[in-house]
DONU-215648 format. One record per residue: residue number from 1; residue in one letter; x, z, y of N, C-alpha, C, O in turn. Coordinates in steps of 0.001 Angstrom, whole numbers. Atoms other than C-alpha are relative to their C-alpha. Layout:
# residues N
R resi resn     n.u     n.w     n.v    ca.u    ca.w    ca.v     c.u     c.w     c.v     o.u     o.w     o.v
R  NUM    A       X       Z       Y       X       Z       Y       X       Z       Y       X       Z       Y
...
***
This chain:
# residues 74
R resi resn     n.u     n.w     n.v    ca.u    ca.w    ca.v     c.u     c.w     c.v     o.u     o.w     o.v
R    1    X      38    1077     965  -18133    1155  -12116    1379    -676     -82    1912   -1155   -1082
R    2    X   -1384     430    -170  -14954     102  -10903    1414     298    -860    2243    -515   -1268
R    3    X    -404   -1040     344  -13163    2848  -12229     127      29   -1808    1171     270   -2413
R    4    X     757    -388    1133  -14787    3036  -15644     743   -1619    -518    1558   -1663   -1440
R    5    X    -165    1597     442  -14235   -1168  -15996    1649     -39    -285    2342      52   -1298
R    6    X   -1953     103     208  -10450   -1438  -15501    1169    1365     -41    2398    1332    -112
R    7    X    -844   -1451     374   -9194    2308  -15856    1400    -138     495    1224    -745    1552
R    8    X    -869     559     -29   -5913    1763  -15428    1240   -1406    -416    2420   -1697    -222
R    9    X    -324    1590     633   -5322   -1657  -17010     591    -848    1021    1468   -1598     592
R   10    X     440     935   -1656   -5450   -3519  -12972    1221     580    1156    1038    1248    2174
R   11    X    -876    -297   -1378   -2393   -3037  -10874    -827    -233    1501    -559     562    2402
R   12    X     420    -111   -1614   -4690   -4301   -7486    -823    1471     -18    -608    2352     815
R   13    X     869    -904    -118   -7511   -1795   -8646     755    1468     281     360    2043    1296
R   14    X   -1274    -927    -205   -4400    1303   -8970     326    -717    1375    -589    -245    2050
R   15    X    -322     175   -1233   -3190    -254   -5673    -943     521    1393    -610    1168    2386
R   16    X     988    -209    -897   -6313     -62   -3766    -462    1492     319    -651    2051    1399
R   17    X     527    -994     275   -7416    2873   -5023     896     932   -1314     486    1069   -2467
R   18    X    -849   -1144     726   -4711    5361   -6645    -647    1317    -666     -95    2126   -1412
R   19    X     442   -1342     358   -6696    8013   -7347   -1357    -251    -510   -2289     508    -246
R   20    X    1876     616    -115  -10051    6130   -8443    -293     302   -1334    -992    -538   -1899
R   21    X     110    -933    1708  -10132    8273  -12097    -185     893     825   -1202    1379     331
R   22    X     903   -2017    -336  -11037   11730  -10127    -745    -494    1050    -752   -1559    1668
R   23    X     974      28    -604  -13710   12774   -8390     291    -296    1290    -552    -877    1974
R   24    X    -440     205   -1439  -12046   12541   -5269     274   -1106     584     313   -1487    1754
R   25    X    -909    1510     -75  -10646    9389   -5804   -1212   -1135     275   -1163   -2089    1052
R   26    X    1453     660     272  -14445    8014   -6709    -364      44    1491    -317   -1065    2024
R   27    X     527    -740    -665  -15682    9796   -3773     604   -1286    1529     -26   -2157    2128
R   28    X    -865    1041    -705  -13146    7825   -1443    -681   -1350    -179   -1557   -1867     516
R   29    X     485    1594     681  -13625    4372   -3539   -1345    -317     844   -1625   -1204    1650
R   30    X    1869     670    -453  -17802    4872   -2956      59    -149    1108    -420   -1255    1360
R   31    X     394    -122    -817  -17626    5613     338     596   -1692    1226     -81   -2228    2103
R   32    X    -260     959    -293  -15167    2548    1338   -1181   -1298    -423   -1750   -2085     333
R   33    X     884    1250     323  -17308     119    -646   -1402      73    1028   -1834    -925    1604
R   34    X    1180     329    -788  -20550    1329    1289     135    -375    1284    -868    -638    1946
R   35    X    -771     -99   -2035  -18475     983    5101    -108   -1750    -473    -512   -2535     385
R   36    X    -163    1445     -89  -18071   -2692    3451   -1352    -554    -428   -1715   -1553     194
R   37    X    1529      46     247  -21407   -3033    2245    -831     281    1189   -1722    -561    1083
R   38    X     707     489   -1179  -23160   -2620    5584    1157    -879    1003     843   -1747    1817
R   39    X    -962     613   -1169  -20136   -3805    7564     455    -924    -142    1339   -1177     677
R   40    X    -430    1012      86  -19577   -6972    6092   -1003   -1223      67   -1552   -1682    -934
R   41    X    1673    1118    -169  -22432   -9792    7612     289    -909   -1019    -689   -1129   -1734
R   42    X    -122     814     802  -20878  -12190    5450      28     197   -1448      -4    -768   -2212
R   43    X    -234     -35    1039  -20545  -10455    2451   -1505      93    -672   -2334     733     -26
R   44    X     730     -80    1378  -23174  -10846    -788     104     829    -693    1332     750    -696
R   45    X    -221   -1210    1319  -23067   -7883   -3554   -1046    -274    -449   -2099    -170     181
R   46    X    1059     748     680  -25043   -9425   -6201     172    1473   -1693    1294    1975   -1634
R   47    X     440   -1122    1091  -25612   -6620   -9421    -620    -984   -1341   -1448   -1875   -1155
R   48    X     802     367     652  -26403   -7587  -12917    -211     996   -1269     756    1444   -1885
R   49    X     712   -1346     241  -28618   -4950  -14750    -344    -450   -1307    -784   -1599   -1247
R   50    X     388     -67    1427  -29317   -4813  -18799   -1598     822    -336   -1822    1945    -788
R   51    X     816    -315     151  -32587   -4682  -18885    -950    1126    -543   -1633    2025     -51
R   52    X     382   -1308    1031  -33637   -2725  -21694     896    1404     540     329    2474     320
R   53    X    -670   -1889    -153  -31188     611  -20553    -287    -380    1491     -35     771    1845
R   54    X     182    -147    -989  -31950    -211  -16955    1409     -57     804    1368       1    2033
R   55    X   -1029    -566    -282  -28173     176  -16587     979   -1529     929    1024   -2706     570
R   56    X    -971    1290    -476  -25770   -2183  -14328    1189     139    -759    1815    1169   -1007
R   57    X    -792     419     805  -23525   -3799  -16276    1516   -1036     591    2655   -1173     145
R   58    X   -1158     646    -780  -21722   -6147  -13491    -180     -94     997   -1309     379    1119
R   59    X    -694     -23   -1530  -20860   -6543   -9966     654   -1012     548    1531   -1583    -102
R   60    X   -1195     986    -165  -19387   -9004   -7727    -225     161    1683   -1146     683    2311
R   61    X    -232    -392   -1655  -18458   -8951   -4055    -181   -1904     461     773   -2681     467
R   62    X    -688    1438    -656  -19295  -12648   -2619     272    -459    1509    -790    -195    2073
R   63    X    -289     430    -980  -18001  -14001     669    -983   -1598     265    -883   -2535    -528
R   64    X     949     760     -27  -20805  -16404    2153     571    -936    1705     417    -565    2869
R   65    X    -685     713   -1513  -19040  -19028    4944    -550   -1456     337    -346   -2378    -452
R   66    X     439    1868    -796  -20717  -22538    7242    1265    -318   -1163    1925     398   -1916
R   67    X    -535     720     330  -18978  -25307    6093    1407    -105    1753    1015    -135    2919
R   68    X    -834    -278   -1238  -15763  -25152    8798    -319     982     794    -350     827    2015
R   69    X    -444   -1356    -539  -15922  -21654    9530     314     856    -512      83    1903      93
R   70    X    -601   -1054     195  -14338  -19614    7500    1547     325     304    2387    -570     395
R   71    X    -953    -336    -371  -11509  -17423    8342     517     138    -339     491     439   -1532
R   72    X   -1360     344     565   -8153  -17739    8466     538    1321   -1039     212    2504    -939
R   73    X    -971    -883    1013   -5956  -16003    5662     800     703    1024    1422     255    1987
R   74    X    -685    -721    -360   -4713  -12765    6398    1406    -273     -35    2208     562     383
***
């Protein structure tokens, strides 16, 4: 979805992911997002789906932190 959304338009998305137009590149991309998708306790991935085609349409990655505990900037 990533891929498809900002094509090459997104210098971070090309940064992150150089190769995220081929299959290989995808392949990579999915497999990082799912390592962060169980491996992140704090993180949220919230989906929003167009009913009628069944199809996801958006995405968002949220970071969920107490009040005085989140961590410091890389």
């Amino acid at each position: 979805m990533v891929s498809t959304a900002f094509a090459h338009d997104h210098e971070y998305v090309d940064a992150i992911s150089p190769a995220h137009t081929t299959p290989a590149g995808r392949k990579i991309g999915s497999e990082r997002m799912l390592r962060i998708f169980h491996g992140d306790p704090k993180g949220t991935f919230i989906k929003v789906v167009d009913f009628e085609s069944g199809k996801i349409v958006a995405a968002a990655k949220w970071n969920m932190y107490r009040a005085g505990r989140v961590p410091p900037q890389p």
